[in-house]
Each structure stands twice: as structure tokens, then as C-alpha cells.
C-alpha positions in Angstrom: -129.5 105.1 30.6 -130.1 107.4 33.8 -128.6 111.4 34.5 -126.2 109.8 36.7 -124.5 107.1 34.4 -124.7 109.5 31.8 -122.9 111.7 33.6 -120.5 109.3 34.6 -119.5 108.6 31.0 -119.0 112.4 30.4 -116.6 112.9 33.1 -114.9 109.6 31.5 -113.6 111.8 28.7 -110.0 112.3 28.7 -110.5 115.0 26.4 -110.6 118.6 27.5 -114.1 120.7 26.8 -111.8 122.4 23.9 -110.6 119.4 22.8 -114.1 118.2 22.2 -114.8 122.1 20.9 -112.3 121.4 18.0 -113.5 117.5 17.3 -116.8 118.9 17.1 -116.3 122.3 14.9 -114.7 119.7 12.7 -117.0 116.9 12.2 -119.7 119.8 11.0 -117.4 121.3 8.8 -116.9 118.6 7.7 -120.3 117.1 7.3 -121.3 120.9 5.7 -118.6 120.5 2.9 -120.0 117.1 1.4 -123.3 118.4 1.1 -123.2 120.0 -2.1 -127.1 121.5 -1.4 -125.9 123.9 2.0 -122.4 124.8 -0.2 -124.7 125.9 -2.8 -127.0 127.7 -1.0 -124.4 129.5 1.1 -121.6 130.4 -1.4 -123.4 130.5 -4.9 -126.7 131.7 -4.7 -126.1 134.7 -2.8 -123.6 135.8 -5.4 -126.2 135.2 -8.0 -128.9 137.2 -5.9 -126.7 140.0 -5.7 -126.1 140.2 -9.2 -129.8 139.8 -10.7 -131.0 142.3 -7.8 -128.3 145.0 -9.3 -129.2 144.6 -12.8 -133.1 144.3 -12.4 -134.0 146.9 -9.8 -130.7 149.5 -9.8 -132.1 151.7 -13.0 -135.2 151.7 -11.0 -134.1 152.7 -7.5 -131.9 155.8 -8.1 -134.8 158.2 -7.8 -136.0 155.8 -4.5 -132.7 156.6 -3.1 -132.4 160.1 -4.4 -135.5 161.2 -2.2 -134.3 159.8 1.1 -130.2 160.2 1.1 -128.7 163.2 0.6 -125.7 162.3 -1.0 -124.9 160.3 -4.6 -125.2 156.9 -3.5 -125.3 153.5 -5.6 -128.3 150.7 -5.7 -124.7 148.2 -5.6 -123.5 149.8 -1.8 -127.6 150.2 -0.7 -127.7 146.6 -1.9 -124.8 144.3 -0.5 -126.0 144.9 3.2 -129.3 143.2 2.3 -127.7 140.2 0.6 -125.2 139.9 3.2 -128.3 139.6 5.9 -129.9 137.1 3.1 -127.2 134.6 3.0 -126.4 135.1 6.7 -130.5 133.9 7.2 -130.0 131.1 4.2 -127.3 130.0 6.5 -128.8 130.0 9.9 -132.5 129.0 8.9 -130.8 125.3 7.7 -128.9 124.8 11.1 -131.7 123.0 12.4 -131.5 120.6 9.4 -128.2 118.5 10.7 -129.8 118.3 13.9 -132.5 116.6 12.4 -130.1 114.5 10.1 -128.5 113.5 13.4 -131.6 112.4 15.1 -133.0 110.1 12.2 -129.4 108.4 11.6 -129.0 107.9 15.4 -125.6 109.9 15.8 -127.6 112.1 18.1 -128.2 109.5 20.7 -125.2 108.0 20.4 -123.2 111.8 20.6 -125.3 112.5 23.9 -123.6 108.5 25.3 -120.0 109.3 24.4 -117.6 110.9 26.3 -117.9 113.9 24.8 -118.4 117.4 26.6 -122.6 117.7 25.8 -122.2 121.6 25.9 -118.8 121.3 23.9 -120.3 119.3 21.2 -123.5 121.8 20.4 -120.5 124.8 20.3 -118.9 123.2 17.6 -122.0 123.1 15.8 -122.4 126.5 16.5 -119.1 128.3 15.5 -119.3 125.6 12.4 -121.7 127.9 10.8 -120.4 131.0 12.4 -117.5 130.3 10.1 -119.5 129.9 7.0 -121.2 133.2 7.8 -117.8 134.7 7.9 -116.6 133.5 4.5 -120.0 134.0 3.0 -120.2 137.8 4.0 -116.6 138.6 2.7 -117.1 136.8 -0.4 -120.2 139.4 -0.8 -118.7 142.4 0.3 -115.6 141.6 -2.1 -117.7 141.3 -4.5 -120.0 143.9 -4.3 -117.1 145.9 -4.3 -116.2 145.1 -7.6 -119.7 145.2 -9.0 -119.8 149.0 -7.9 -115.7 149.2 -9.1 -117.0 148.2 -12.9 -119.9 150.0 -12.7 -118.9 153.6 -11.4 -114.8 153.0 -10.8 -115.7 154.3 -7.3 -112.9 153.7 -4.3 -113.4 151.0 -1.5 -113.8 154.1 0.5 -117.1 155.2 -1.1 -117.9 151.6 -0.7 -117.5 150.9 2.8 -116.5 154.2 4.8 -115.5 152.8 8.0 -113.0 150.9 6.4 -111.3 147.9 8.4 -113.1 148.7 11.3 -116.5 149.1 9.7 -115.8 145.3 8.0 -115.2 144.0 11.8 -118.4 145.7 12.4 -120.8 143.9 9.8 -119.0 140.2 10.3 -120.2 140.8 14.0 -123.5 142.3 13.2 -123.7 138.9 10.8 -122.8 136.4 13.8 -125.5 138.1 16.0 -127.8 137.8 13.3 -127.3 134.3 12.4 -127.6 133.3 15.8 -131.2 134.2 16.2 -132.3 132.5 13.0 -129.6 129.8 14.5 -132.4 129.3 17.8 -135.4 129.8 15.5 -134.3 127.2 13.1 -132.8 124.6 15.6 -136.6 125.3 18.1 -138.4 123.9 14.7 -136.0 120.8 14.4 -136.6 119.8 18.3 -140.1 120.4 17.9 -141.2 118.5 14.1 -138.1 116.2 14.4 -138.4 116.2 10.8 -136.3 117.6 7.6 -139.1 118.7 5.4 -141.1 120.3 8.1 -137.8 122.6 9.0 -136.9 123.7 5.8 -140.8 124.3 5.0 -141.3 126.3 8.2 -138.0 128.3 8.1 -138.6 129.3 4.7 -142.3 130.0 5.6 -141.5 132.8 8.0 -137.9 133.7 7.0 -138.3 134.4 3.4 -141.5 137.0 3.6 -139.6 138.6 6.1 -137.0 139.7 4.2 -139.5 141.8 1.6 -141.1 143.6 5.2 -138.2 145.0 5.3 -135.7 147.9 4.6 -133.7 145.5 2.4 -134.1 146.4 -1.4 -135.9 150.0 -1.0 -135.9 152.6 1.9 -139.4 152.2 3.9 -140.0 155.6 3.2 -141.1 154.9 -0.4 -142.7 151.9 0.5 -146.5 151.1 1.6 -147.3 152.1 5.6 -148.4 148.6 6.5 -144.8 147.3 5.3 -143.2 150.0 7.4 -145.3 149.5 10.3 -144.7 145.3 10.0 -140.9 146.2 9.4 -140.8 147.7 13.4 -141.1 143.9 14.5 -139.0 142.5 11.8 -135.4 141.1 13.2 -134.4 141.9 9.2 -134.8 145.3 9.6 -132.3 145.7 12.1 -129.9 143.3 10.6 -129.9 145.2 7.3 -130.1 148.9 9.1 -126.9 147.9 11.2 -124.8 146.8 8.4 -126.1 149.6 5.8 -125.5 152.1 8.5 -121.7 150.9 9.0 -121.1 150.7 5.4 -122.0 154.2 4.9 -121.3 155.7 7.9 -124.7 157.9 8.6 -127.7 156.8 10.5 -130.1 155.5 8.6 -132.6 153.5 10.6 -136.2 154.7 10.0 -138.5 152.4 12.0 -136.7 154.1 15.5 -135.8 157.5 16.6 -132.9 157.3 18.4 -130.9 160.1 19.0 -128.8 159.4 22.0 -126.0 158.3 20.0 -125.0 160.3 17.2 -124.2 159.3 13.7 -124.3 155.7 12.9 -124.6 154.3 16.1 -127.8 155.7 16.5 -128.6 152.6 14.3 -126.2 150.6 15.0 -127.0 150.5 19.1 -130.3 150.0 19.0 -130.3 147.6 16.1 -127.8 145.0 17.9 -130.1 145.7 20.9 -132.7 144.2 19.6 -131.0 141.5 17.8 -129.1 140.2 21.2 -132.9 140.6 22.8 -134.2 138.3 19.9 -131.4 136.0 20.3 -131.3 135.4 24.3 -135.3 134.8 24.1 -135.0 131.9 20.8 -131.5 131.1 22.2 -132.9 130.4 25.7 -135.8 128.2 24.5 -133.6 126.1 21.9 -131.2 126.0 25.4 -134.2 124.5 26.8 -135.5 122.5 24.0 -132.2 120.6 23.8 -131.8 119.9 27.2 -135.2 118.4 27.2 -134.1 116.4 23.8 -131.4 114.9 25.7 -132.3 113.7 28.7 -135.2 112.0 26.2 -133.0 110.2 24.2 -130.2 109.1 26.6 -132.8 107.5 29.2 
């Protein structure tokens, strides 16, 4: 089929672009819920991460954390930022996987021939797993809250010190986040075309990431080269921003920012970069899809 008649069928749609939003958003919620794999991954084995992280390395940590921050604070609050960036990046680094699904069963082609809205249909994909990010990260930071609420009996306050406005804060650091990994993930599917090689690549580079990072001990205890590496490391700012709103005090090491004052000398630069990341991977998956579909409809 040419451009043209594709086009034609597009503009065929009696549906409105957020009609075709919602049909969309729904399908892959849907299609997300009956794979008991992507629930698992998402929902369960953060929690379990969280938990065997707490008990293994907290007795070990507190003199880690005692040398770089000033004040008393728990391995459980240091912690939860870094699982919530770990489940956000289990999340995102599988998106490319239902494109591939798509393309092997044929729905793809036959998605890009139907009336629907092209750009409508790859949104509802998109704020599909924007919404399991959201439910994902409060189901960690609840319960992180009452891991630290057995252990010490501490307030929410000491737990997250910006309060409402500081949980706002990380579910939109989260989104960001997930959208690079969102590109990265999705640029492997259109390139391999093939499950395996997705989930086999995104692990490859996602996974080793997240130890070259800030997330489970402060750099300044750690080896130079992994504080050096941890400069180009999307992780590091993911976990810096949402550590940094969660205790309210700059904390980012890898940058000296001062322009800002307090926790947005973290928090500015750190989304900075992240919404850099994501409009260069974004823009090439953008690419890569367009490409993909005028492939497969001709």
C-alpha cells in the first residue's frame, strides 16, 4: 500500500486522535496485565529487591553514610530512591518487547492499515507504561515507608521531607526517566526485530549501569573509576534527583552546581540531563518508527 492510500485510510477514522489515545492506552494495559512475566517484574520483584538490599547491606552502610551526610540518616530512606529508579528501568528497558510481539504476530502491520491515528496509537503505548511506573513507584515508596516505620518508628516526614510536593516530584522525575530507557529499549526492538535480542541487550547495558552508580553507596566511598563512569551514567541522575527530593539537601556529587541552592542544585541539573538523554534516544526511536512504518505498510 502507498503513503497516499495509507493516508487516506487514516483520515477514514471516525474516531477522534483521543479516542484512538484511550483505545490504545487500553489494549496495552490490557495486553500488560495478562502477562504474568512484565506484572512480576514490575510489581513483585522490586519489592523483593528492596527488602534483601535493606537487610543485607544496611548494617554495613551506616558508617558509609555517616562519613558523607551530616545528619542521622537510614540505609531504608538512602535506599528506596535507587529501587524506585530500578523498577522504573525494569519497566522501561521491556517496552521495546510488545513492539516486537506486535511485529512477529502481524498486529503491527495491520495497526499501521487501520484507521487509527499512527501517532495516537504509539501514545497509548506510551502513557501505558507511564502508568505502571506510577503504581510501581508508590507501591515502593509506601513501602519503604513502613520498612523504615518498623525499623526506627521514624515519621513520614523524616522519610520523605518535601512531603506531597516532594512525591509529585519523584513520580515526575520517574516518567522522565523511564522515557529514556522507553527510546533506548524500543531503538533495539526496531533495529533486532527480535524478543531475545531486546531483552538480552537492554539487560546488557541497563543492569551494569545501575552498580556505576550512586544507587546503593555514596560515590565518595566508592572506587575513582566508578565515580568517574557514574558522570556519564543516566542512573546517576535519576537516583540523585529522587534522593535529593526525598531528603531535601543537595546531594549530587558527580556535578558542582551551585546556582540553585538546596536541592535543586541536584534536582535541575539532573532532569537536565535526563530530558537531553531522552530528546536524543526519543528523536531516533521517532525516527526509527517512522522508518518501520512506511516499511511495512508499502
Amino acid at each position: 500500500m502507498s503513503d497516499q492510500s495509507a493516508n487516506a485510510v487514516q483520515r477514514a477514522s471516525a474516531n477522534s486522535p483521543a479516542t484512538d489515545v484511550r483505545v490504545s492506552f487500553k489494549r496495552w494495559l490490557v495486553k500488560t496485565a495478562r502477562n504474568p512475566y512484565v506484572t512480576f517484574t514490575s510489581l513483585v520483584q522490586p519489592i523483593i529487591f528492596l527488602v534483601l538490599f535493606v537487610e543485607v547491606f544496611g548494617a554495613v552502610s551506616e558508617g558509609a553514610l555517616a562519613e558523607v551526610f551530616a545528619g542521622d540518616i537510614n540505609y531504608v530512606t538512602y535506599l528506596t530512591p535507587a529501587i524506585v529508579i530500578m523498577s522504573t528501568l525494569s519497566s522501561a528497558a521491556v517496552s521495546g518487547i510488545g513492539l516486537v510481539d506486535d511485529m512477529e504476530e502481524g498486529m503491527f502491520e495491520k495497526v499501521l492499515v487501520s484507521p487509527m491515528n499512527r501517532s495516537a496509537m504509539f501514545l497509548g503505548k506510551v502513557l501505558s507504561e507511564v502508568a505502571r511506573i506510577v503504581v510501581q513507584t508508590t507501591i515502593i515508596l509506601v513501602l519503604g515507608y513502613v520498612l523504615l516505620a518498623v525499623k526506627t518508628g521514624d515519621s513520614v516526614d523524616a522519610y520523605l521531607q518535601t512531603g506531597v510536593a516532594g512525591f509529585l516530584g519523584v513520580i515526575g522525575v520517574t516518567v522522565v526517566f523511564g522515557g529514556v530507557f522507553m527510546a533506548y529499549s524500543n531503538i533495539v526492538a526496531l533495529v533486532t526485530r527480535d524478543q531475545e535480542a531486546t531483552i538480552m541487550l537492554a539487560n546488557l547495558l541497563t543492569f551494569p549501569l545501575v552498580f556505576v552508580s550512586s544507587a546503593f553507596l555514596p560515590l565518595e566511598v566508592l572506587p575513582g573509576w566508578i565515580e568517574t563512569a557514574a558522570v556519564a551514567n543516566p542512573i546517576t541522575y535519576g537516583v540523585d534527583s529522587v534522593r535529593a527530593i526525598m531528603l531535601g539537601e543537595d546531594v549530587m556529587t558527580v556535578l558542582d552546581v551551585t546556582a540553585f541552592g538546596g536541592l535543586w542544585n541536584t534536582v535541575v541539573p539532573s532532569i537536565a540531563v535526563l530530558v537531553g538523554c531522552l530528546f536524543v534516544l526519543g528523536g531516533f526511536a521517532v525516527r526509527l518508527l517512522r522508518r518501520a512504518a512506511r516499511a511495512d505498510v508499502q
